[in-house]
N, C-alpha and C positions, 0 to 999 in steps of 0.2 A: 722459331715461330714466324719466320718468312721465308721468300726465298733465297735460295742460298748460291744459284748460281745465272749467268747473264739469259734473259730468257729469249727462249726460242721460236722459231715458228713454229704455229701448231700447238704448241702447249699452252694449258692452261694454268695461271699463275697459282700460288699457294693458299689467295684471298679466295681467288675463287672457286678454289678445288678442298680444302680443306674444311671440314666440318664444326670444329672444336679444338681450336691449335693448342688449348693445353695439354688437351689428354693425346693430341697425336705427337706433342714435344717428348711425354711418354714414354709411346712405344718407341721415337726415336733414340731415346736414351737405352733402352732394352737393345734397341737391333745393335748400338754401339755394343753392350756387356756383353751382348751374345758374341760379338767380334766378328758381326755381319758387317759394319759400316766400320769408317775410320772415324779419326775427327777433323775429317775435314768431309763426310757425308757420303764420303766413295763406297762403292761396295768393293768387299776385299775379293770375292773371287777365288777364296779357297777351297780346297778339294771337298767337293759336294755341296757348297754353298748355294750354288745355282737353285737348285731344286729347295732347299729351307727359304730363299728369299722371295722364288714364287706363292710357296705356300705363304708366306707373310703378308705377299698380295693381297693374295685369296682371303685371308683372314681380315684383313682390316675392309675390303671390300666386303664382304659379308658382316659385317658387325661396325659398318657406318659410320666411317673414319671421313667420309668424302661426300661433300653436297649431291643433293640429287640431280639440281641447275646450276647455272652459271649467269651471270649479268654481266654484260649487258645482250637484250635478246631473250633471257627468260628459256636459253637450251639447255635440254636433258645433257646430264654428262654421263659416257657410257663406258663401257669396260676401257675403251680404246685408249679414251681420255687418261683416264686413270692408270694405264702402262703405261703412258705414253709421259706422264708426269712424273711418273716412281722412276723411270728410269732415268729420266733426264736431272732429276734429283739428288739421283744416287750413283748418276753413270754407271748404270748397269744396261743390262738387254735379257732381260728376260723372259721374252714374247714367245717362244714354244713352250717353256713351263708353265709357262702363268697360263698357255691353253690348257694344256692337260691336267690342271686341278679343278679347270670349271667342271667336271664330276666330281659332284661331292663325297663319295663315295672313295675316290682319290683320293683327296683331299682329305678326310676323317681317317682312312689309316695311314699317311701319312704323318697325320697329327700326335698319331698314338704313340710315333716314334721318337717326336719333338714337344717334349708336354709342355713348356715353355709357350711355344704357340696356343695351349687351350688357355691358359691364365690371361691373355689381351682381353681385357676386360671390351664389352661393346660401349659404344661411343657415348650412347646417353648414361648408361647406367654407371662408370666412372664418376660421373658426377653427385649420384645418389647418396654414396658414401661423403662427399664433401659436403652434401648440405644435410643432412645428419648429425654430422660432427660438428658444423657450425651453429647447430640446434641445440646441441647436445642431448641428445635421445639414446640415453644408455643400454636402454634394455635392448636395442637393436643392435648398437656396434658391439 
């Protein structure tokens, strides 16, 4: 739930980039079980990983894992930012995949291969289930 390694020029920190650090500790924990990351954050890099880790991009990028500004200055944060943060993150480089799934269309049959990728719940709505539960409203859980 911060950063995890010394930061860089040009990237944006985890305060500033990150939406909801519980639910994105989450997916972190998934990209670990999936045996995407290590536990030390790294991406492992194995045979065909490249392309699953773009799409994870793409996924959490479309389903609002990541602020839409930054402070200080009040700037948009855009695709760039956010490659530019996952990878430095995760010491990866995944900048021609992570183009080639901005068609979505890509991207969805890709997903159909990796169902794991359709269950990342979206940013806000992870939360709905917690305050529910904390409600206790049976008829819905």
């Amino acid at each position: 739930k911060k950063d995890i390694r010394e930061p860089a020029k040009g990237i944006l920190t985890y305060e500033q980039m990150i939406a909801n650090h519980d639910k994105f500790a989450r997916v972190e924990t998934e990209l670990f079980d999936q045996g995407l990351i290590n536990d030390q954050y790294k991406f492992k890099k194995d045979h065909n990983q490249v392309t699953e880790f773009a799409a994870v991009y793409q996924v959490l990028l479309k389903k609002n894992y990541f602020n839409k500004f930054y402070f200080p200055g009040n700037k948009k944060i855009t695709d760039l930012h956010i490659r530019k943060f996952l990878n430095h993150r995760y010491s990866a480089n995944i900048d021609r995949e992570f183009r080639n799934f901005k068609v979505q269309k890509h991207l969805d049959e890709y997903i159909n291969t990796k169902p794991w990728l359709s269950l990342i719940l979206p940013s806000w709505f992870a939360g709905i289930f917690t305050s529910l539960y904390q409600f206790k409203i049976p008829s819905i859980l």
